[in-house]
Every structure is written in structure tokens, then in C-alpha cells.
Backbone as a chain_set.jsonl record, in Angstrom:
{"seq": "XXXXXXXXXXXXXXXXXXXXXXXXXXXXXXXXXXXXXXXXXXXXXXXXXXXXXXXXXXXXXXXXXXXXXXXXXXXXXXXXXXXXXXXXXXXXXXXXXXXXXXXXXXXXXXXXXXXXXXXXXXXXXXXXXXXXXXXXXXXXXXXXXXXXXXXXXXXXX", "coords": {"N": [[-1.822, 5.728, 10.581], [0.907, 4.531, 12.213], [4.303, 5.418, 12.925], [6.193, 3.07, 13.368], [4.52, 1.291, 12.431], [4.058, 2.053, 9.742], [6.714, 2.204, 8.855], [6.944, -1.136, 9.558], [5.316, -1.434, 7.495], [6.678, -0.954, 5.087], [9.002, -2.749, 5.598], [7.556, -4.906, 4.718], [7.745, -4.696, 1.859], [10.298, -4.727, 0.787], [10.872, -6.812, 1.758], [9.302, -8.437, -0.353], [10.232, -7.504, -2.566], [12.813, -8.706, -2.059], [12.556, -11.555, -1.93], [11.234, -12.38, -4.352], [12.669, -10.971, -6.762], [15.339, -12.755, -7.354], [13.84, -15.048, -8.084], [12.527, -14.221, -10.733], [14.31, -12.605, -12.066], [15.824, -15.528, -13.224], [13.87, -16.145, -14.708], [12.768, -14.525, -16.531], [15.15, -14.829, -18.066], [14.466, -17.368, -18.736], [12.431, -17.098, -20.131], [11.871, -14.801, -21.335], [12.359, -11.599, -21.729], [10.764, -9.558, -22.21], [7.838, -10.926, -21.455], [8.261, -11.665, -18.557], [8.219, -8.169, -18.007], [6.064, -7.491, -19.057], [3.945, -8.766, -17.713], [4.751, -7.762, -15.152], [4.256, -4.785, -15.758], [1.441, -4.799, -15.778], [0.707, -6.127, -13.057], [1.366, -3.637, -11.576], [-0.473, -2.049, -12.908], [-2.441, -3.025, -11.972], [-2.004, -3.051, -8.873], [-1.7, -0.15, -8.305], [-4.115, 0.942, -8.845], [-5.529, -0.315, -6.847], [-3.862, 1.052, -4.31], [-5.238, 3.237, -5.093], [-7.976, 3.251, -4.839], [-8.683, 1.359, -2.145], [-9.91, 0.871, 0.574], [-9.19, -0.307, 3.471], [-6.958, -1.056, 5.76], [-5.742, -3.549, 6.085], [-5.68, -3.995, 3.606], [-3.561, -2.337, 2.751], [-1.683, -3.577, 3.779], [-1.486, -5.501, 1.861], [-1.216, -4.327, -0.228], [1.045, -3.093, -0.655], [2.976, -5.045, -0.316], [2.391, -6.976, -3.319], [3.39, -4.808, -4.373], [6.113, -5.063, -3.68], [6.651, -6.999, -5.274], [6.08, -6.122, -7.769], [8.211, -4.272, -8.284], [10.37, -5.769, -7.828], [9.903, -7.827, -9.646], [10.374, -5.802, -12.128], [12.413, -4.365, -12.322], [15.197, -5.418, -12.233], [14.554, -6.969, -14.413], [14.424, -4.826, -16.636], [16.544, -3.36, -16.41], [18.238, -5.859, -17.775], [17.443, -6.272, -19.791], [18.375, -3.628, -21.621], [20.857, -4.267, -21.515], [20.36, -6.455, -23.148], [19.856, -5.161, -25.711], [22.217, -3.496, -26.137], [25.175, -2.956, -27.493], [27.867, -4.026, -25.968], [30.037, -2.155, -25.538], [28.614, 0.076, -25.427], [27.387, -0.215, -23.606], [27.59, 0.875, -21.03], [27.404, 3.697, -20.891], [24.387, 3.345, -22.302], [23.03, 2.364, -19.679], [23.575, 4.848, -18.321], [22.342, 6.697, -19.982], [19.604, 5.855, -19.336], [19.157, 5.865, -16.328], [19.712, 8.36, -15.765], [17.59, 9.718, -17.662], [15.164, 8.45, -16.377], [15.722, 9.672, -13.866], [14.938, 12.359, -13.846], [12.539, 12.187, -15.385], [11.088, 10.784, -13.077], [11.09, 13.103, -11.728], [9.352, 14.898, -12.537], [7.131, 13.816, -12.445], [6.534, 12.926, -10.294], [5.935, 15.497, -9.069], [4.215, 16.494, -10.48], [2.25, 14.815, -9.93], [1.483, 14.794, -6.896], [0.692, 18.247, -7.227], [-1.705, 17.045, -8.619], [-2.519, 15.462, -6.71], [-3.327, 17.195, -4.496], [-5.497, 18.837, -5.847], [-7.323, 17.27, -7.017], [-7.282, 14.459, -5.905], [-6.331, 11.128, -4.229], [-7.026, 9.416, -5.554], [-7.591, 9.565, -8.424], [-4.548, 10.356, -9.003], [-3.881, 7.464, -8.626], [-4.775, 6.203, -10.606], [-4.747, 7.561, -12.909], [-1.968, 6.917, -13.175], [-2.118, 4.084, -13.02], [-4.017, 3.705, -15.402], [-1.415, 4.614, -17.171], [0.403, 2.763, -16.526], [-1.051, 0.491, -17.713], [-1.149, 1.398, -20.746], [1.998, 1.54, -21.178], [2.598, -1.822, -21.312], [1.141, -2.252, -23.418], [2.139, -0.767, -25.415], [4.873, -1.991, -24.562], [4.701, -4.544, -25.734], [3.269, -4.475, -28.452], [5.521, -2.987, -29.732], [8.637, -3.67, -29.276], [10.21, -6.517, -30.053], [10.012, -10.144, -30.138], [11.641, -11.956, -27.652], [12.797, -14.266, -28.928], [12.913, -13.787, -31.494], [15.118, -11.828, -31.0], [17.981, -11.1, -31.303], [20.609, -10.591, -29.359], [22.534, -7.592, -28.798], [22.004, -6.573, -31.178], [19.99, -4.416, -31.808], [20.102, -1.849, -30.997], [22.675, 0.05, -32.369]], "CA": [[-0.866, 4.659, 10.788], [1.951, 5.187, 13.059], [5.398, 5.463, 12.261], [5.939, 2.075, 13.602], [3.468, 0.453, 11.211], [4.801, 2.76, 8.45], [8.09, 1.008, 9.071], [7.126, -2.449, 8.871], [4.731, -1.686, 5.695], [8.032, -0.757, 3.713], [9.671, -4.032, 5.535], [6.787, -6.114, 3.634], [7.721, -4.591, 0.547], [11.233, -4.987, 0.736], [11.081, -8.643, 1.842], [8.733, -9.188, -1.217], [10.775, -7.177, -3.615], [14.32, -9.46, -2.439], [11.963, -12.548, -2.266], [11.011, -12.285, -6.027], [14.223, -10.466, -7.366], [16.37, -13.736, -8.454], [13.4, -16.205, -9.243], [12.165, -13.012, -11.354], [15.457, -12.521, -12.911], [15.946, -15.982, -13.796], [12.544, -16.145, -15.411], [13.186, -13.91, -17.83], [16.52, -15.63, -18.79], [13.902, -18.472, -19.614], [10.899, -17.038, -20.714], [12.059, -13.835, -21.699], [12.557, -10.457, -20.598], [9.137, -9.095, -22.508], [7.159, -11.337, -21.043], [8.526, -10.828, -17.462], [8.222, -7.222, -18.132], [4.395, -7.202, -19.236], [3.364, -9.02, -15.978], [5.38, -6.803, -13.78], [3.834, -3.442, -15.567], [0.169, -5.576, -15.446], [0.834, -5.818, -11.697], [1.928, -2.577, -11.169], [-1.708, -1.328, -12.984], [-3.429, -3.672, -10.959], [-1.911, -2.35, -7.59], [-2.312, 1.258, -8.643], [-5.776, 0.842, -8.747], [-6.029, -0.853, -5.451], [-3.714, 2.113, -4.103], [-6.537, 4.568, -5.428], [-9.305, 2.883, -4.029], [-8.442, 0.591, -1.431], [-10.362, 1.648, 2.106], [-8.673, -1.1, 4.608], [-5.677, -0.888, 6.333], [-5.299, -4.557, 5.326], [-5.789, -4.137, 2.034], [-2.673, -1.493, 2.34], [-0.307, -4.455, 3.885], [-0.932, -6.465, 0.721], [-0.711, -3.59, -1.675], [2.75, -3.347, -0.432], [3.546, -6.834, -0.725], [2.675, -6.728, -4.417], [4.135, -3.68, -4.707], [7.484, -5.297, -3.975], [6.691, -8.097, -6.669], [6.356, -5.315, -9.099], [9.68, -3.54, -8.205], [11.109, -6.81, -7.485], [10.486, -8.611, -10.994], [10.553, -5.143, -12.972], [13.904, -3.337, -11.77], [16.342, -6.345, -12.64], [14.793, -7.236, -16.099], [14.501, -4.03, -17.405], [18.512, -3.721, -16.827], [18.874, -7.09, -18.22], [16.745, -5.878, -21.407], [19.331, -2.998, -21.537], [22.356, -5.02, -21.8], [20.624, -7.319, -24.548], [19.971, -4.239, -26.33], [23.102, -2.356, -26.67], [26.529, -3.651, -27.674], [28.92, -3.963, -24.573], [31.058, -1.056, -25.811], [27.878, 0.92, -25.677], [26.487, -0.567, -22.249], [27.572, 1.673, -20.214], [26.328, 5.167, -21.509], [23.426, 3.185, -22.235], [22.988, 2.455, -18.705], [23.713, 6.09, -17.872], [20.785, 7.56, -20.542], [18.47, 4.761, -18.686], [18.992, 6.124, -15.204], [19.255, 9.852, -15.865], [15.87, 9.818, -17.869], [14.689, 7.786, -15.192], [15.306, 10.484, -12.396], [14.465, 13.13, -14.552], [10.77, 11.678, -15.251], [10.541, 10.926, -11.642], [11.284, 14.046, -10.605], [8.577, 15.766, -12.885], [6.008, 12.875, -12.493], [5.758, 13.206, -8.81], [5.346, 16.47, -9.0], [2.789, 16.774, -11.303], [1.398, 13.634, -9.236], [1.567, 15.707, -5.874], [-0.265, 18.687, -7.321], [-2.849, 17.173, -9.062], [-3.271, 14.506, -5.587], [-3.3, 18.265, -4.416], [-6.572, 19.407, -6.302], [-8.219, 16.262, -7.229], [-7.561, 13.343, -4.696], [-5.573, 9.853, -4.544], [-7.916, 7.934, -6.997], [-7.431, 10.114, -9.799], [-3.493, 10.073, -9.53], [-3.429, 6.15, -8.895], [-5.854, 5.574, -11.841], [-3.961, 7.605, -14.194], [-1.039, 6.349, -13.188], [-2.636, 2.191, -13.603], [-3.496, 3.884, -17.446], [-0.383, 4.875, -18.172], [0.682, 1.135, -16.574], [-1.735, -0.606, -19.887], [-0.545, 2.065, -22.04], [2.806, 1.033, -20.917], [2.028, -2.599, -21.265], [0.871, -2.1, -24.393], [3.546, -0.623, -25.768], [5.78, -3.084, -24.932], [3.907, -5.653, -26.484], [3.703, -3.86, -29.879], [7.187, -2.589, -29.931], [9.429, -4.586, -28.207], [9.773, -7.61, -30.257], [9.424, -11.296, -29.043], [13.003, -12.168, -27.751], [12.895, -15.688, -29.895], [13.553, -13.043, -32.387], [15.995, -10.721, -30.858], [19.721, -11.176, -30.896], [21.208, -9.89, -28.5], [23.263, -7.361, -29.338], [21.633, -5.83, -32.367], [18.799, -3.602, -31.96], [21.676, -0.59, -31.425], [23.99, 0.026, -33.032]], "C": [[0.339, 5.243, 11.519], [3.241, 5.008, 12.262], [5.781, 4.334, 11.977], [5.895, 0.728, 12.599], [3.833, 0.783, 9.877], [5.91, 1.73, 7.781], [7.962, -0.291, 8.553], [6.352, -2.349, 7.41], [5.87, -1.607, 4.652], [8.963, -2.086, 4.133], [8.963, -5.109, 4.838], [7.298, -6.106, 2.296], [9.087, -4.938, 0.289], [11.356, -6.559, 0.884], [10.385, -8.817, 0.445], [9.3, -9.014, -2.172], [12.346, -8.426, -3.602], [13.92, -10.827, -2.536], [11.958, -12.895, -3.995], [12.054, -12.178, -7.333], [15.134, -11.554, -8.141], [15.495, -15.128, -9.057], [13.05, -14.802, -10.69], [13.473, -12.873, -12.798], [16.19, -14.281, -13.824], [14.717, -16.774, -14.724], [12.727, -15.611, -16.883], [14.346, -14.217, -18.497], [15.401, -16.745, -19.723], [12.716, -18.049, -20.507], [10.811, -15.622, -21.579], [11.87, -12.682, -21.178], [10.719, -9.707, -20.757], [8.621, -9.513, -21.648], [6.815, -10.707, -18.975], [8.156, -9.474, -16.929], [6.477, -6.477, -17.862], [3.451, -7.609, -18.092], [3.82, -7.914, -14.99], [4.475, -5.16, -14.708], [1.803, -3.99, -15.576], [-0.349, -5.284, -14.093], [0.455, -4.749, -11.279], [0.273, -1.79, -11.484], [-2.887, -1.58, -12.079], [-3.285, -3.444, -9.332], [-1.939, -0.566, -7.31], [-3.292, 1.54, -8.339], [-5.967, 0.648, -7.334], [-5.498, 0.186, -4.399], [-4.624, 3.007, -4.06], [-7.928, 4.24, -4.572], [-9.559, 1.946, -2.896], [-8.909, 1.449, -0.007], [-9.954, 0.713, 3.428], [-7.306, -1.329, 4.698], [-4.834, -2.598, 6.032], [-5.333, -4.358, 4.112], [-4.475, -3.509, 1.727], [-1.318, -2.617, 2.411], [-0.545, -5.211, 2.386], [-0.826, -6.033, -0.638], [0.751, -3.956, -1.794], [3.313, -4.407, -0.856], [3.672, -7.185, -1.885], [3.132, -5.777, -5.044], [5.509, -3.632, -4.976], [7.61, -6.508, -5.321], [6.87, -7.265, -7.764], [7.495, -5.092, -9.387], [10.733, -4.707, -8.184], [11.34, -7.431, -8.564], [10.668, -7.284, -12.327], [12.296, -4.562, -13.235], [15.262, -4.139, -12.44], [16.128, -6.676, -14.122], [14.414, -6.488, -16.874], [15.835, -3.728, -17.26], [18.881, -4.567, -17.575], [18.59, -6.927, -19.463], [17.539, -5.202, -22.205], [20.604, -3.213, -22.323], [22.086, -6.083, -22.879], [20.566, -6.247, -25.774], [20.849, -3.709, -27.001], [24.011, -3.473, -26.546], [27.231, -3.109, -26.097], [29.749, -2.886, -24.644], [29.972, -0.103, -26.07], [27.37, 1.059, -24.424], [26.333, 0.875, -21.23], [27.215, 3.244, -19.876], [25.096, 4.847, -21.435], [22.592, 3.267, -20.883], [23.04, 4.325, -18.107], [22.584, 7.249, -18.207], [19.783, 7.256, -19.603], [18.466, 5.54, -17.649], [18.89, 7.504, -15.161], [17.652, 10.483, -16.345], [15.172, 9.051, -16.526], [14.288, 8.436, -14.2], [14.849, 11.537, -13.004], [12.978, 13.556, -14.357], [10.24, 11.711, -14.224], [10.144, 11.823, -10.814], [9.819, 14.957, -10.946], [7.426, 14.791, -12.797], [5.536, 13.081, -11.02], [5.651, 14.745, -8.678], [4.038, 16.904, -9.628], [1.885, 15.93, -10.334], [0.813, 14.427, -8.089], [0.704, 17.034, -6.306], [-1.338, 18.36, -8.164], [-3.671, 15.533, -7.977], [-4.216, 15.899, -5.27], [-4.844, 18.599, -4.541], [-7.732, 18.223, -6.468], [-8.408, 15.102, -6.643], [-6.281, 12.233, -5.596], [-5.599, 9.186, -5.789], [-7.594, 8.565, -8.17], [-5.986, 9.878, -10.268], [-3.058, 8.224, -10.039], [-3.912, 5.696, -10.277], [-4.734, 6.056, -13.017], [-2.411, 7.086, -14.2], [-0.807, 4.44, -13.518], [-3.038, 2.112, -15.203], [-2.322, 3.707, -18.193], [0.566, 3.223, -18.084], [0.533, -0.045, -17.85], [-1.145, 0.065, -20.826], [0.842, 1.463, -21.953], [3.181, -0.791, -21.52], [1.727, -3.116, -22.959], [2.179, -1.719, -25.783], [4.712, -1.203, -26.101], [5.912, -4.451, -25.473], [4.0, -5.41, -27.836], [5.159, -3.698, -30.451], [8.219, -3.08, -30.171], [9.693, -6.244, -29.268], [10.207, -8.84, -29.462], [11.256, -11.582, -28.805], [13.679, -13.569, -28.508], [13.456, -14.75, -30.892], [14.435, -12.357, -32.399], [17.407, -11.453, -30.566], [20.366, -10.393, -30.184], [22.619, -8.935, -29.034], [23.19, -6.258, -30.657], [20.58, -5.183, -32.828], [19.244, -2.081, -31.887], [22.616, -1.068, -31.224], [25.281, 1.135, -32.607]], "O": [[0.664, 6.419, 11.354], [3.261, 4.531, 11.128], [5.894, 4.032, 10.789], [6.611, -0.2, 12.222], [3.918, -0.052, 8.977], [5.984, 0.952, 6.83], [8.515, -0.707, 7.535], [6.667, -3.001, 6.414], [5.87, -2.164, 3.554], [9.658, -2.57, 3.239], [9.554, -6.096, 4.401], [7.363, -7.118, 1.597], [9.117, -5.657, -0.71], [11.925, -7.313, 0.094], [11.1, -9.606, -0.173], [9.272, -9.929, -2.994], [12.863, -8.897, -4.615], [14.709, -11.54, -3.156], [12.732, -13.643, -4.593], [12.221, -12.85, -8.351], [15.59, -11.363, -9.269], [15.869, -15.945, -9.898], [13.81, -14.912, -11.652], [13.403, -13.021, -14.018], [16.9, -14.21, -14.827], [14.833, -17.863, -15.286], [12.797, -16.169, -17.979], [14.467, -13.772, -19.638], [15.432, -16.931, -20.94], [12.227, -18.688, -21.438], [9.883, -15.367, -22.346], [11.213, -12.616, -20.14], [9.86, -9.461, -19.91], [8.65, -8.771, -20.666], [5.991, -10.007, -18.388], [7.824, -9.343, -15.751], [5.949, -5.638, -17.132], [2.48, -6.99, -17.657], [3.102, -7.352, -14.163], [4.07, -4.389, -13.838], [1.029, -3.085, -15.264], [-1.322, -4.588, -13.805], [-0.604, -4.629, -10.663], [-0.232, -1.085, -10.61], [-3.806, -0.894, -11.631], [-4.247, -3.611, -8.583], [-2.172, 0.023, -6.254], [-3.489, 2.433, -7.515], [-6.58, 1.492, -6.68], [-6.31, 0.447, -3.511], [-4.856, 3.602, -3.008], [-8.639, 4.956, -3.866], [-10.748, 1.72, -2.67], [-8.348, 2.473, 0.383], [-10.471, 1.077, 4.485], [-6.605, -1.754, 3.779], [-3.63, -2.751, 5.824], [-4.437, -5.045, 3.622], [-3.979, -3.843, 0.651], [-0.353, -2.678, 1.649], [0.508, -5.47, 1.802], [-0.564, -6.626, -1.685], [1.402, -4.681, -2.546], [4.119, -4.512, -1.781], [4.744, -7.731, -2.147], [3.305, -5.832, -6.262], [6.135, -2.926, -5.766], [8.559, -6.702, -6.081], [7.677, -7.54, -8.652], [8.012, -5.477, -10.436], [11.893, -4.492, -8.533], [12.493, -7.749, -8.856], [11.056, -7.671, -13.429], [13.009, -4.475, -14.234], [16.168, -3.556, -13.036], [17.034, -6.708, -14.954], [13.981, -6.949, -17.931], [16.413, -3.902, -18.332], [19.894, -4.306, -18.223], [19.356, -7.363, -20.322], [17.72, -5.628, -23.345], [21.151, -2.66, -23.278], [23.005, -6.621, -23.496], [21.227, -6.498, -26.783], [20.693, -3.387, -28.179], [23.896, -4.51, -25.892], [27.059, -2.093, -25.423], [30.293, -2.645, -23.566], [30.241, 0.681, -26.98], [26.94, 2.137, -24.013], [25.385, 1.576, -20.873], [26.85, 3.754, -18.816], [24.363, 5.571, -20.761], [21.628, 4.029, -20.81], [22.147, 4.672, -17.335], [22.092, 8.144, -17.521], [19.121, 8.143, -19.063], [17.522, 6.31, -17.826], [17.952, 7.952, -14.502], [16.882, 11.265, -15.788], [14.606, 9.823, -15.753], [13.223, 8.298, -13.598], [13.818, 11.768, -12.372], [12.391, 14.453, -13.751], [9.203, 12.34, -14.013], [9.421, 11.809, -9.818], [9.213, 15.573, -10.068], [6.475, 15.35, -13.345], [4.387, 13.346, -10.667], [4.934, 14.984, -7.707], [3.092, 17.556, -9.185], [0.803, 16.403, -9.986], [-0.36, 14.775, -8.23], [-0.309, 17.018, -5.606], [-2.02, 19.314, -8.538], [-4.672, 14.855, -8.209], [-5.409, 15.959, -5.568], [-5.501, 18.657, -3.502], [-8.883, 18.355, -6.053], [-9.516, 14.569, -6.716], [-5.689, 12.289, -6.674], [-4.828, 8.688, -6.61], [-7.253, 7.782, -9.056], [-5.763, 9.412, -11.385], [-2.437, 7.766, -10.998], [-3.331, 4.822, -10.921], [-4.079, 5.334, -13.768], [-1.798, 6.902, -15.251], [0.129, 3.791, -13.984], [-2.761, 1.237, -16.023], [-2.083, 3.092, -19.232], [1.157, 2.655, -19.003], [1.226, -0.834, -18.491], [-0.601, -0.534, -21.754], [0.959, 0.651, -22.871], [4.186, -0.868, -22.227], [2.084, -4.171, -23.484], [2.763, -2.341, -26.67], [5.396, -1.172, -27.125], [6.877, -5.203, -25.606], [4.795, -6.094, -28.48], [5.695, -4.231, -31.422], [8.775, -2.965, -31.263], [9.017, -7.155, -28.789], [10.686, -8.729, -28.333], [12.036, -11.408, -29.741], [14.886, -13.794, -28.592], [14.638, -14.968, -31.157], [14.884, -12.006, -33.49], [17.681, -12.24, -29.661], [20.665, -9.302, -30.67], [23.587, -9.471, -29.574], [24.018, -5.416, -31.005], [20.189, -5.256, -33.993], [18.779, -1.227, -32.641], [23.221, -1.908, -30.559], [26.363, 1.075, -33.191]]}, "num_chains": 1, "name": "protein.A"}
């Protein structure tokens, strides 16, 4: 793929991620942030996969495209989850743990990702990376409870 083409594949994803971004965000105002949440890491397993094994250059423009739906309805209502979470006189640290673990993980996830594309190929990283998506998924399903139940405000303290 040329540079070019490169280019616009990250302009698909970007249009789809600012497309999505405020119905996304006011979704989860109505329906809840969980919910929101469990589709967008659903997605995210389900374009993983297609990442890993996907052999057409079309198939790559419309990874992208859902790629920005992921990033697009995940990114805003896992902040928004955040802030129902923690007391307002807590927010902002909170916010600060959130994004430091964040780059942290990133930093040691793509690496590990990178040498074990490295030794073993694409499909293996996307796959385990669309696992850890359900595990994910999962997780927040168990965990997480339903926000009908959650008060905002009082899960920390």
C-alpha cells in the first residue's frame, strides 16, 4: 500500500471514530456506560480477528472504519465511567492513574506484540489480542455492575 493509501486508511478511521464519538457518548448517558462499553470491546474482538486474518485490501478499508467505531464509542465512555466512579475531589488523580497505566501497558503490550508478530506472525498477535477483547468483555460484565444500580459517585471512596 502506498503512503498515499496509508494516509487515507487512517482518514477512514478518523472520520468514523468523530462520526460515532457524540451519538456514542450520548448513548451511554441513556443506556449506560456498561453496555456501551461491552459493544465497543465486542467490536474491537471482532475487528482483531479480521486484522489477523483478513487477505483483501478491501477488507483492510473497512477494518479501519470499524476500527474507528471502536475507538470512537470506547475512548469517551470509558472517561465518562471514570468520572461516575470517583468523587469530583478525587477525579482528577483518578484521571491521572487511568492514563499513566494506560501508557505504561501500551508501551509493554506493543512490545511484547512486536516480538512475538516477530517470531510467530500477525494472526497469532491479532487473535490473542480479540481473546483478551472477550476476556475483557467479560470482565466487565461480571464486575462492573449494571449502572441502574450504580450511584454515581460511590464506588470510591
Amino acid at each position: 500500500m502506498s503512503l498515499a493509501h496509508s494516509t487515507l486508511l487512517y482518514l477512514v478511521y478518523n472520520l468514523s471514530y468523530a462520526f460515532i464519538s457524540m451519538p456514542a457518548g450520548m448513548l451511554s448517558d441513556r443506556v449506560g456506560r456498561k453496555r456501551v462499553l461491552l459493544f465497543s470491546f465486542l467490536l474491537f474482538s471482532a475487528v482483531y480477528l479480521g486484522f489477523g486474518y483478513n487477505q483483501h485490501l478491501l477488507g483492510l478499508w473497512v477494518l479501519f472504519f470499524f476500527y474507528g467505531l471502536v475507538d470512537g464509542t470506547k475512548e469517551g465512555t470509558q472517561r465518562a465511567l471514570i468520572a461516575d466512579l470517583v468523587p469530583s475531589e478525587k477525579r482528577a488523580s483518578a484521571y491521572g492513574i487511568y492514563f499513566a497505566l494506560v501508557g505504561v501497558l501500551m508501551f509493554f503490550s506493543s512490545t511484547i506484540a512486536g516480538l512475538v508478530w516477530k517470531k510467530f506472525g500477525a494472526e497469532i498477535v491479532f487473535t490473542y489480542g480479540a481473546g483478551l477483547g472477550l476476556i475483557a468483555s467479560l470482565l466487565l460484565f461480571f464486575l462492573l455492575p449494571n449502572q441502574i444500580n450504580l450511584s454515581p459517585n460511590r464506588i470510591i471512596k
